[in-house]
C-alpha positions as CSV (number, residue, x, y, z in Angstrom):
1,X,-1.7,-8.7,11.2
2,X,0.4,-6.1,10.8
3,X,1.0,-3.2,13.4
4,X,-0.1,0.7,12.9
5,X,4.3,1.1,13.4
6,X,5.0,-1.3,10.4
7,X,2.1,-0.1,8.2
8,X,3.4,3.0,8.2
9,X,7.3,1.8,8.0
10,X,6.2,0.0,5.0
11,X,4.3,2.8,3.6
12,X,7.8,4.9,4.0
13,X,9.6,2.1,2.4
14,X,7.3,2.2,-0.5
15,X,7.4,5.7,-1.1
16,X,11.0,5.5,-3.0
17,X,10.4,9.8,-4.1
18,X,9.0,10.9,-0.8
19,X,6.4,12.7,-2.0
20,X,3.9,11.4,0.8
21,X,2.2,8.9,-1.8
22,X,2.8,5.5,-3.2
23,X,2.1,5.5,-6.6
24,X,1.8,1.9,-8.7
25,X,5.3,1.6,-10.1
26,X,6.6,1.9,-5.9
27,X,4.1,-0.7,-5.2
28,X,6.1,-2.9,-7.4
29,X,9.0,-2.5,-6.1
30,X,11.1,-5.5,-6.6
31,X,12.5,-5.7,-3.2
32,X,9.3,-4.9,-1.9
33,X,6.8,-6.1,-3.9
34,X,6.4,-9.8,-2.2
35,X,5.9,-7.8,1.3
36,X,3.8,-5.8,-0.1
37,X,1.2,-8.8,-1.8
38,X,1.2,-10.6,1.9
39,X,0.4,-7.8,4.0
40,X,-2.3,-6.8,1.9
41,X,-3.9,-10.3,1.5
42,X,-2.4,-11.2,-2.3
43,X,-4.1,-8.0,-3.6
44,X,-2.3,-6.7,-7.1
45,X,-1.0,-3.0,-6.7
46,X,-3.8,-2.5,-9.6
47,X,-7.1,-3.8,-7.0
48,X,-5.3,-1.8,-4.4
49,X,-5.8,1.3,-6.2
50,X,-9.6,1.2,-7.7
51,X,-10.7,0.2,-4.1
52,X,-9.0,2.4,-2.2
53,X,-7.6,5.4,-3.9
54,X,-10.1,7.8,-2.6
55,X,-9.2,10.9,-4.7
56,X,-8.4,8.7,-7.9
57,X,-5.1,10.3,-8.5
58,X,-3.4,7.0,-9.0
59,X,-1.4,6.7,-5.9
60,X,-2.1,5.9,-2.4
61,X,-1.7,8.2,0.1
62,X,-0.7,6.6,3.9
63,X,-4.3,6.6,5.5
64,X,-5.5,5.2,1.7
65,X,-2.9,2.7,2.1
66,X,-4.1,1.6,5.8
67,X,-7.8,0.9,5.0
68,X,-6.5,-1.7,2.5
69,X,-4.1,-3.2,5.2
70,X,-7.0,-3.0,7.3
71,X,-9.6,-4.2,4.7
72,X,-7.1,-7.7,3.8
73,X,-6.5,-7.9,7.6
74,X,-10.5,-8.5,8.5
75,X,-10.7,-11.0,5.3
């Protein structure tokens, strides 16, 4: 399991513009992309965001992006 220091390093990786989201194209990131797929338990970017973009604005913002961290960690 990942720790709350490299969720959120990751989650700054991701976010390529720095606008404080990850949106789906960041998500699949080629350099990042396999990372991204084991820490959130083989999950597509797609699941990722209609389970747990909250406001539905088609990007994950970093406490979005730790519940599904969290979520594939207790699976």
């Amino acid at each position: 399991m990942a720790t709350p220091e490299q969720v959120q390093e990751l989650f700054r990786l991701l976010d390529y513009d720095q606008d404080g989201k990850v949106s789906i194209r960041e998500l699949y990131g080629a350099q990042l992309f396999p990372l991204v797929m084991g820490i959130t338990g083989g999950r597509p970017p797609e699941h990722l965001l209609e389970n747990y973009d909250s406001d539905k604005d088609g990007s994950l913002t970093l406490e979005e992006f730790k519940k599904a961290v969290e979520a594939a960690a207790t699976k």
